[in-house]
N, C-alpha and C positions, 0 to 999 in steps of 0.2 A: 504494500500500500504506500499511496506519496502523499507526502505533503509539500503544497507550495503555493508562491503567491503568484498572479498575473497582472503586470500593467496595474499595482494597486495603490493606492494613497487614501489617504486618510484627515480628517481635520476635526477635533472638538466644535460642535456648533458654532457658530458666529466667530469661531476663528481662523488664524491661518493653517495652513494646512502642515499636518506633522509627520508626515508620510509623504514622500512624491513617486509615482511611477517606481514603484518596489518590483523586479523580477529575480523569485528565488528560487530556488529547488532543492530541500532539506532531506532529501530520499538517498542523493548520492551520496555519502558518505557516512562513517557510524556515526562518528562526534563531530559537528559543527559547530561553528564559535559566530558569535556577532558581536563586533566591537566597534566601538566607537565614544566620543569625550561625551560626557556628557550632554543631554537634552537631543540627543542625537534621534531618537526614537526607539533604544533598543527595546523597554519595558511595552511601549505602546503596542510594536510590531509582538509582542509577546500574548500578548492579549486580545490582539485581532487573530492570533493562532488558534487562541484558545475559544473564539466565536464571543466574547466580552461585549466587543465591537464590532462594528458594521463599515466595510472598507465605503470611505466616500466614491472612490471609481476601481472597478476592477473586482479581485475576487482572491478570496482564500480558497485552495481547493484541496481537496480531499480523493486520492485516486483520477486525479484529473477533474473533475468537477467539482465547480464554485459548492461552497457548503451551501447545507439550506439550515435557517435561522429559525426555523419553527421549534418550539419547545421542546418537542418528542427526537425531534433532530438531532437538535443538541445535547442532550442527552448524551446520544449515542457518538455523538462526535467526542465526545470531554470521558469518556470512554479509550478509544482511541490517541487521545492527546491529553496529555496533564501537565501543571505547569504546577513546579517549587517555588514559591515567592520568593524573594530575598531574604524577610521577615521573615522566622516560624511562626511569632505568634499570630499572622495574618492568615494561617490556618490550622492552627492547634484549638479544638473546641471544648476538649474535656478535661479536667483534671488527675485522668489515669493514663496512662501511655496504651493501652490496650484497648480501652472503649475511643480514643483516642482514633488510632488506627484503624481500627471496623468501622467509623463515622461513615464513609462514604460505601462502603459494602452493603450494611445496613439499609440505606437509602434505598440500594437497589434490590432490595431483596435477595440479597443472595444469603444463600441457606446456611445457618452457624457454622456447622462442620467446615463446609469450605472456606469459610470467614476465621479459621482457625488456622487452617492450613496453609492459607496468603498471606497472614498474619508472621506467622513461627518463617517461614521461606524470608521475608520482607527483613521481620529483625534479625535473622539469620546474615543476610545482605548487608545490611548497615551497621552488625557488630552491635546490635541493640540489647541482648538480653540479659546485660548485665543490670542495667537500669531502666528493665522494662514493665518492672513491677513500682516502682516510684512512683512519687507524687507527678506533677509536671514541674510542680514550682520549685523543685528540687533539682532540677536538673539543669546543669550547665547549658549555656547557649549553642555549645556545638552540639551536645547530647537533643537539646529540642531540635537541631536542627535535622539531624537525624532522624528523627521520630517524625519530622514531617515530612522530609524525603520517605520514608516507610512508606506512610499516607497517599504516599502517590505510587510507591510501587505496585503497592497491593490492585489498584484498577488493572495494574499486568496488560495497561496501553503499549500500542507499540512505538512513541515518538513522548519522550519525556524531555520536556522544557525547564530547565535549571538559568531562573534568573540571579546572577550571580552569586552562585552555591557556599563561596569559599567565605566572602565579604562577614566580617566578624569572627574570622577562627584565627586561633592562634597557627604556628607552624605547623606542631603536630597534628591539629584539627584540616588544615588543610592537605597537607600528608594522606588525611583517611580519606578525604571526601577528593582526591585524585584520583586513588586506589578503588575509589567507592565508582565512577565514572567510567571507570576500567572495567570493571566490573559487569555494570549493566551496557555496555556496549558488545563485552563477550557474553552475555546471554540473546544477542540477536536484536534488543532494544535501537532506536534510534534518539540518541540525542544531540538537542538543540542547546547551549549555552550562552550566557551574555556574562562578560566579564572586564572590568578595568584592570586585573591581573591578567597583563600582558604573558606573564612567563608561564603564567597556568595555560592560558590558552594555546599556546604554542607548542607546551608542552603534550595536553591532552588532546587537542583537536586536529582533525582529518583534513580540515576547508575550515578555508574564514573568507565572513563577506563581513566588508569596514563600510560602516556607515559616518556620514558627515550633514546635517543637519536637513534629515528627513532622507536622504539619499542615499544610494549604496553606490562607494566609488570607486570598489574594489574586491577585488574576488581572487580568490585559487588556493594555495597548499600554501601554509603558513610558513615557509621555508625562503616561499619565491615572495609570498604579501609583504614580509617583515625586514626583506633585505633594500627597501628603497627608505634612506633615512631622511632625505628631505619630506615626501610623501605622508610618511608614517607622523613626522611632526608636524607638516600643515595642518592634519587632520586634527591635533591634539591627544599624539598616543608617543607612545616610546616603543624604542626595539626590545627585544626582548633580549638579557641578558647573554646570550649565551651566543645570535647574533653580531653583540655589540664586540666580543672574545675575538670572531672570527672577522670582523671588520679591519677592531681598530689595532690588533694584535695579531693578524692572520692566521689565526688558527684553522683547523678543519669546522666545518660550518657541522656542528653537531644537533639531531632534536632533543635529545633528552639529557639529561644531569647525567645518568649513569653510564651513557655512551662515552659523556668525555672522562668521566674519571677511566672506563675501560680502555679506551686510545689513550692514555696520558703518555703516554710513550711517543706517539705523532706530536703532541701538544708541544714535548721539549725539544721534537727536532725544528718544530718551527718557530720557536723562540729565536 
């Protein structure tokens, strides 16, 4: 199944428009990244994904065809596609991490048993079952953050929307939730990510399309997007670390941490 957008933009009533002529296609790749500085549109375009919004021209589609907005539709569309706010608490509704996580199963009737079984798999997934009998208010920011990522595993959609997943974790919290992203990409998942952690993105993602103030101005393999440094700063972003190694030190153009510390033997010959 795809998801993608056509020819779409977008405007809050009576203003200017904060989407222009959006063309995307989030099917080719496992993990996609959307970047761009601020006010750029990423959260918006996140929400028009998620059927939220209503494209002013154009169309969100689903298997090729624009969504339909009727209730029952939708429904089944938010099925198919979910989306981790940034905030947990913007969907954490209960005060047990368990009734917690069944919140949206529940709704659709789906039968305890198996509501048990997506549950245990999900905290399985996020490394939750240490503190998954807790209170919620007991639990650290990255731990709720996890329990709401659960929250969206459990509908076991096949395109999981992570607006900026990592934003409020310390090192090691974003350490898991890499690991975590890894994860649900090798079980066949497709994900979309929005992040102002350059080096995550870079890191984790397949394709990046850069947005600049409603517009996408750039596209391809985060290898080839992140090596133009004027480019990348007009837009109002930075290269990613590891980039910057292979620029402004000629080192081999590495994508991961663990790649270069394994070549570090290449690294000293080209010192």
């Amino acid at each position: 199944m795809t998801l993608s957008v056509s020819s779409m933009s977008f405007a809050y009533e009576k203003g200017d428009p904060v989407l222009r002529n959006l063309n995307m296609d989030f099917s080719t790749h496992s993990v996609i990244g959307v970047v761009g500085a601020n006010g750029c549109g990423k959260s918006t375009l996140f929400k028009l994904l998620l059927g939220l919004h209503t494209p002013t021209e154009g169309s969100v589609n689903w298997s090729q065809q624009p969504i339909d907005y009727s209730k029952k539709a939708l429904i089944q569309h938010r099925k198919n596609v979910t989306l981790l706010f940034q905030e947990p608490d913007q969907q954490i509704f209960y005060t047990d991490v368990y009734n917690d996580i069944a919140f949206s199963l529940r709704n659709l009737g789906i039968a305890e048993h198996e509501i048990e079984q997506r549950i245990q798999r999900a905290l399985d997934l996020v490394d939750g079952k240490s503190f998954a009998h807790k209170p919620i208010q007991y639990l650290s920011y990255g731990q709720k953050k996890r329990v709401a990522l659960a929250g969206s595993l459990v509908m076991d959609s096949e395109y999981l929307l992570l607006d900026e997943p990592t934003a409020g974790l310390d090192p090691n919290g974003t350490k898991q939730m890499k690991a975590l992203i890894r994860s649900i990409s090798d079980l066949g998942k497709n994900v979309v990510m929005s992040s102002h952690d350059i080096n995550l993105i870079y890191d984790v993602c397949d394709y990046v399309y850069v947005m600049s103030q409603g517009e996408m101005v750039s596209q391809g393999e985060p290898q080839n997007v992140f090596l133009d440094k004027r480019f990348i700063e007009q837009v109002g972003l930075e290269q990613p670390w590891l980039v910057k190694m292979h620029q402004e030190f000629g080192m081999p153009l590495f994508r991961h941490e663990h790649e270069m510390v394994a070549g570090s033997s290449l690294i000293k010959e080209s010192i």
